[in-house]
C-alpha positions as CSV (number, residue, x, y, z in Angstrom):
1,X,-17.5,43.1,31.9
2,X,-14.2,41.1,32.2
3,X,-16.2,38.1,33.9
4,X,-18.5,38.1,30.7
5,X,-15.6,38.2,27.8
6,X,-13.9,35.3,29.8
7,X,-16.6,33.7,30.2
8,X,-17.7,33.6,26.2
9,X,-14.3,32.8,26.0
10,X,-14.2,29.9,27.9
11,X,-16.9,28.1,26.6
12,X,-16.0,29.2,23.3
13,X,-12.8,27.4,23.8
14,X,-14.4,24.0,25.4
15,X,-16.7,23.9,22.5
16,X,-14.0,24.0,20.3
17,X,-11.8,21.4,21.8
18,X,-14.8,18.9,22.3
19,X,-15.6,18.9,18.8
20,X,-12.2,17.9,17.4
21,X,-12.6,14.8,15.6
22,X,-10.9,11.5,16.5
23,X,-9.4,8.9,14.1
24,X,-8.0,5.1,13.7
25,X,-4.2,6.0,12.5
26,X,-2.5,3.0,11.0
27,X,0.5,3.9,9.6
28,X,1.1,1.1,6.8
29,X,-0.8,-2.0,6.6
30,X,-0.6,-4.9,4.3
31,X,-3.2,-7.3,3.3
32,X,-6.3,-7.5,6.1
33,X,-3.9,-6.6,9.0
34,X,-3.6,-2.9,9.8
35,X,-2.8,-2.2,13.6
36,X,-4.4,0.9,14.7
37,X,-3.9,3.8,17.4
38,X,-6.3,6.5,18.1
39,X,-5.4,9.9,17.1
40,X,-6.9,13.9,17.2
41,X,-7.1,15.6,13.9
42,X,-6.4,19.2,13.3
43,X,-8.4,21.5,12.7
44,X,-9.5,21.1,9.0
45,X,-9.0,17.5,8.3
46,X,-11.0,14.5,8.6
47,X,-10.4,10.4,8.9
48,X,-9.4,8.9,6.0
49,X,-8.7,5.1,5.0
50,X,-6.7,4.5,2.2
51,X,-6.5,1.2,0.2
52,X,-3.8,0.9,-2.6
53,X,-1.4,-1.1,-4.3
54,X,2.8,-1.0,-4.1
55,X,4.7,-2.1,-6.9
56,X,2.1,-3.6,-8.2
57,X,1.7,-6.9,-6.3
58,X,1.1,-6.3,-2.2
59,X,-2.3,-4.5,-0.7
60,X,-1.7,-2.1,1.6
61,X,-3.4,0.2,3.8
62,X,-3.3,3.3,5.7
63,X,-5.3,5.2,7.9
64,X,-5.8,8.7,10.2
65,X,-6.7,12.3,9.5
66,X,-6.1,14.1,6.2
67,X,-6.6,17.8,5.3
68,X,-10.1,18.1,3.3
69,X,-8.6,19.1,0.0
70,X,-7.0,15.5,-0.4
71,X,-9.8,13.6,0.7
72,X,-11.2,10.9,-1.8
73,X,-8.7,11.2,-4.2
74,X,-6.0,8.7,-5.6
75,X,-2.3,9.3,-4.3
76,X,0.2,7.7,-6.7
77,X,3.9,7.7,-6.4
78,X,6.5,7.5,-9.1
79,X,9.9,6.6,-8.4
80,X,12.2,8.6,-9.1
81,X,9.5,11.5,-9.9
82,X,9.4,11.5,-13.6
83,X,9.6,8.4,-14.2
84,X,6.5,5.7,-15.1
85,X,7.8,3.4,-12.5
86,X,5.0,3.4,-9.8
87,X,5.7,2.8,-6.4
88,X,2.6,2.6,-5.1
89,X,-1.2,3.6,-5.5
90,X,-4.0,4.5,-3.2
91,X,-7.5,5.8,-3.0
92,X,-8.4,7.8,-0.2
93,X,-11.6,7.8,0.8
94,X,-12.7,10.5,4.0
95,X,-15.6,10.6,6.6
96,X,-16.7,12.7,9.3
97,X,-17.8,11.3,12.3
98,X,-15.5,9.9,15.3
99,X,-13.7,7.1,14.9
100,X,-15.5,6.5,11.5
101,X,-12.2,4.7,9.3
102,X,-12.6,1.8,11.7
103,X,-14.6,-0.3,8.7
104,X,-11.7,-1.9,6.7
105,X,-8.4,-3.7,8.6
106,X,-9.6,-3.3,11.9
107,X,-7.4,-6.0,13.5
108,X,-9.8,-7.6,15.7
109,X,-8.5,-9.7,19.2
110,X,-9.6,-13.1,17.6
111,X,-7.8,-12.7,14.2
112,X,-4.7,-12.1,16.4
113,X,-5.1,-14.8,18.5
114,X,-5.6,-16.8,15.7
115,X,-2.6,-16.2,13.7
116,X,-0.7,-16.4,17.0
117,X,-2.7,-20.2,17.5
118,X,-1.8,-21.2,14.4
119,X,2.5,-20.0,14.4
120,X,3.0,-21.4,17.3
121,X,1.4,-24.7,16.2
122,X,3.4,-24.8,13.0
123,X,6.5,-24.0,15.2
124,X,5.7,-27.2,17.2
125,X,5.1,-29.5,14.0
126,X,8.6,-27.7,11.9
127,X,10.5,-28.8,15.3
């Protein structure tokens, strides 16, 4: 009877760990450039990518898991907290899938290369 209980235990723990959801986490991003790790939500959140606005003037961007209750709202943040002065503002949007936050910022190898092309040409023309 033990063998059975541990047994349904078992693969009720190995379903639950293979179904946890993984995410691009970027921790702050501005403009198109948002370097991203890979990261294991909790139980009860899903990937999120967030697109917003600080001070007013520069895009930024975030990404990773969020709890369910926040998803696809807007954050904002005054500074100091009762003030109108706003910090910054972002929409979150969620999905569901793995890896499924990977659409917007996604640093890709040639956009690097290309921005480290083009410094280290205007470093050689500047000198």
């Amino acid at each position: 009877m033990n063998r059975i209980i541990f047994g349904l235990f078992a693969v009720a723990l190995s379903f639950a760990v293979g179904q946890a959801l993984q995410c691009y986490e970027c921790k702050l991003g501005f403009g198109s450039l948002c370097i991203t790790t890979k990261k294991t939500c909790d139980v009860g959140q899903q990937c999120y990518s967030g697109v917003g606005t600080a001070a007013g003037l520069v895009d930024i961007k975030r990404k990773g898991c969020l709890e369910v209750a926040k998803c696809n709202l807007t954050e904002t943040l005054n500074f100091p907290a009762n003030s109108s002065t706003q910090v910054y503002r972002m929409n979150k949007t969620c999905c569901s899938t793995d890896l499924c936050n990977s659409a917007m910022g996604h640093p890709h190898v040639s956009a690097v290369s290309f921005f480290t092309i083009i410094s280290g040409l205007m470093v050689k023309f500047l000198m």
